[in-house]
VONU-543800 format. One record per residue: residue number from 1; residue in one letter; x, y, z of N, C-alpha, C in turn. Coordinates in steps of 0.02 Angstrom, whole numbers, m for minus. Example, Ala and Ser with C-alpha at 12.3 -4.5 7.8 and 13.67 -1.06 7.14 Angstrom:
! VONU-543800
+-----+-----+--------+--------+--------+--------+--------+--------+--------+--------+--------+
!   n ! res !     nx !     ny !     nz !    cax !    cay !    caz !     cx !     cy !     cz !
+-----+-----+--------+--------+--------+--------+--------+--------+--------+--------+--------+
!   1 !   A !    660 !   m284 !    390 !    615 !   m225 !    390 !    660 !   m165 !    390 !
!   2 !   S !    642 !   m112 !    354 !    684 !    m53 !    357 !    645 !      2 !    394 !
+-----+-----+--------+--------+--------+--------+--------+--------+--------+--------+--------+
This chain:
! VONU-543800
+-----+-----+--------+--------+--------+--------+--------+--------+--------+--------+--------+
!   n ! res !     nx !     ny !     nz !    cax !    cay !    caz !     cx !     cy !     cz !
+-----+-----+--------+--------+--------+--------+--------+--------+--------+--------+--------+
!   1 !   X !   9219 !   2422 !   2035 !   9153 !   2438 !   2058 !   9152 !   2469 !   2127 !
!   2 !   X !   9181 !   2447 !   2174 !   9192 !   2472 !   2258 !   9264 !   2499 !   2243 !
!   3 !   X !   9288 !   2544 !   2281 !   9330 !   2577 !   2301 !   9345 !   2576 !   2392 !
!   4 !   X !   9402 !   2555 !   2419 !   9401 !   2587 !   2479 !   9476 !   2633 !   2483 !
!   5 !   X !   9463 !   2709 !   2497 !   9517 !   2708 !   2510 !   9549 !   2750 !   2586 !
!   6 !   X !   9608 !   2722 !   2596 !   9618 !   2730 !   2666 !   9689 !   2795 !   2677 !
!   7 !   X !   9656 !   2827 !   2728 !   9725 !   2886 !   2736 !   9768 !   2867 !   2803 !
!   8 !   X !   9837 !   2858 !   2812 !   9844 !   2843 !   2895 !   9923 !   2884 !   2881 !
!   9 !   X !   9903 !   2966 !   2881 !   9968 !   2975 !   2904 !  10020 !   2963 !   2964 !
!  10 !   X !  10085 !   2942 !   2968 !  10116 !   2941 !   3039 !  10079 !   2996 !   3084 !
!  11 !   X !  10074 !   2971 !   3137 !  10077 !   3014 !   3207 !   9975 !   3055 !   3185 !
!  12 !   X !   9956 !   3058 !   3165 !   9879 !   3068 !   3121 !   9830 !   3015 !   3130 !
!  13 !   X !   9753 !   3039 !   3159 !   9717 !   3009 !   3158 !   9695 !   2976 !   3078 !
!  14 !   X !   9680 !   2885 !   3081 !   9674 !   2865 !   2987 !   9623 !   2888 !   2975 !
!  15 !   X !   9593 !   2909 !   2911 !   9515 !   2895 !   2902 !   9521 !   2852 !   2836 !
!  16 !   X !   9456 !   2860 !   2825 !   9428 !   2789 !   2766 !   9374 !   2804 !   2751 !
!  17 !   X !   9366 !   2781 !   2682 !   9292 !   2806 !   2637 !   9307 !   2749 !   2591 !
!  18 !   X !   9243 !   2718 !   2598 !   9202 !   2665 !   2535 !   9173 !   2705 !   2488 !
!  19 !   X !   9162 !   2678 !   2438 !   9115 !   2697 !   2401 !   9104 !   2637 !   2342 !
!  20 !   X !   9050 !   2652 !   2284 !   9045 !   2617 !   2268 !   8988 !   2632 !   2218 !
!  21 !   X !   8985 !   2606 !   2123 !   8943 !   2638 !   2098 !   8901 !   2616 !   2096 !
!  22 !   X !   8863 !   2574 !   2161 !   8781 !   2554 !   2179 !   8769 !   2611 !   2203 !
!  23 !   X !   8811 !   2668 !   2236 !   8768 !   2710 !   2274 !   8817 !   2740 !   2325 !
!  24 !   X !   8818 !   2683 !   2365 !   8881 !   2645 !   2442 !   8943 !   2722 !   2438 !
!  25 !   X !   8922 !   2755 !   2495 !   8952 !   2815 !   2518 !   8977 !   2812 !   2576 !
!  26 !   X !   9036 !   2770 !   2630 !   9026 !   2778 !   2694 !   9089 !   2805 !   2690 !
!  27 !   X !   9106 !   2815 !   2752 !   9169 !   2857 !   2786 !   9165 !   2841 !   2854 !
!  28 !   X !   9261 !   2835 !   2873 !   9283 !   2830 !   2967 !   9328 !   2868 !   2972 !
!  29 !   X !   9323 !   2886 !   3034 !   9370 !   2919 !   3046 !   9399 !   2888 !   3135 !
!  30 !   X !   9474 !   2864 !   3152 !   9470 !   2844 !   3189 !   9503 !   2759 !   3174 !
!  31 !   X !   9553 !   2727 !   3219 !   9573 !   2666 !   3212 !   9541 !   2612 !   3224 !
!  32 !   X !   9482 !   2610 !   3269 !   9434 !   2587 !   3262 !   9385 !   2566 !   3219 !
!  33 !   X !   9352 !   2648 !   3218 !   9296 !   2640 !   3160 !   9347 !   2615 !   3062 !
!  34 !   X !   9407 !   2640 !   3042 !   9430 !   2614 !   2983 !   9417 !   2523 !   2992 !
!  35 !   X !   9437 !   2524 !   3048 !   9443 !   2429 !   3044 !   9373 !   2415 !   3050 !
!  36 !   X !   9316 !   2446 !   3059 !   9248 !   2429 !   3065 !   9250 !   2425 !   2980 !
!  37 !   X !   9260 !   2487 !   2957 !   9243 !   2494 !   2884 !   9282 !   2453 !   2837 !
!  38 !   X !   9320 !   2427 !   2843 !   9355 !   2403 !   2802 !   9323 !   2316 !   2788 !
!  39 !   X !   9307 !   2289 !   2865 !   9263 !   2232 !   2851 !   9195 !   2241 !   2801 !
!  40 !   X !   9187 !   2302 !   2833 !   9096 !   2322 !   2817 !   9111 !   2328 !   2730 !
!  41 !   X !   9161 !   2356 !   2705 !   9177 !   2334 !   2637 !   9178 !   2285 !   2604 !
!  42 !   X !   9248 !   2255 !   2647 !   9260 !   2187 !   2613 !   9156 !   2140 !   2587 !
!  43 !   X !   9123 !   2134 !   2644 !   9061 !   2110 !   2663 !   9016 !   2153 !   2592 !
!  44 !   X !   9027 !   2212 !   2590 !   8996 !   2237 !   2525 !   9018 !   2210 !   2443 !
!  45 !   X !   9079 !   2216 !   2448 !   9103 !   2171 !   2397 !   9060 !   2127 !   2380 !
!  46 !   X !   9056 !   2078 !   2431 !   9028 !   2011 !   2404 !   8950 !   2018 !   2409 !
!  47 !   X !   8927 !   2071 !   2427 !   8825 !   2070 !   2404 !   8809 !   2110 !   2380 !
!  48 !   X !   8836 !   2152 !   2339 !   8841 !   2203 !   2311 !   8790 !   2192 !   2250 !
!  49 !   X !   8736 !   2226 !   2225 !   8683 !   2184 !   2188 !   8728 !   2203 !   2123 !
!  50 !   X !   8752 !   2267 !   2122 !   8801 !   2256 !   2039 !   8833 !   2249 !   2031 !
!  51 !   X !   8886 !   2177 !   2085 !   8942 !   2150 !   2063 !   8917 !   2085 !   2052 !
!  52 !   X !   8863 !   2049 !   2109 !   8844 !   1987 !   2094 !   8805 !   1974 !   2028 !
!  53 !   X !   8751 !   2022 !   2009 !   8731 !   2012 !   1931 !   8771 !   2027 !   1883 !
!  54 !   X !   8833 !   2045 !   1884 !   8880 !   2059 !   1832 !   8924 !   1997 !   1841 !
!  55 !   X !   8930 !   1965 !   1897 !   8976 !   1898 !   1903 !   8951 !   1855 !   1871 !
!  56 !   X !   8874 !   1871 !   1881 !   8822 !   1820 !   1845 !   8810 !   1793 !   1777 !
!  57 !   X !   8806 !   1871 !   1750 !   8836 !   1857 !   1683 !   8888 !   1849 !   1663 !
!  58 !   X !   8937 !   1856 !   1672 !   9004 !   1855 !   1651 !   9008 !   1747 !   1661 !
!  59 !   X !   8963 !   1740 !   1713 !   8973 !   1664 !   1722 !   8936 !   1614 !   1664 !
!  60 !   X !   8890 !   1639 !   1634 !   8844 !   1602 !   1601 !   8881 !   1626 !   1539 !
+-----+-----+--------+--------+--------+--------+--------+--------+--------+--------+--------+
């Protein structure tokens, strides 16, 4: 459902792009901002309205 994926060539600034098929489009660029995004993911993961109603069912 989410995707993150991350570029960090040697000696190259990393970047990083979420996404996700609620919608969820972000992008970093920068060692900083990736480690911003990568929480800001992880955090999507878990409130994500079409992973938690699909957990939902899958639970009942």
């Amino acid at each position: 459902m989410a995707w993150l994926h991350i570029r960090a060539p040697r000696g190259a600034t990393p970047t990083a792009t979420s996404t996700c098929l609620c919608g969820r489009d972000r992008s970093a660029v920068s060692h900083r901002k990736v480690l911003a995004l990568i929480a800001d993911h992880e955090a999507h993961r878990d409130e994500c309205r079409l992973r938690t109603t699909q957990e939902r069912r899958n639970a009942a």
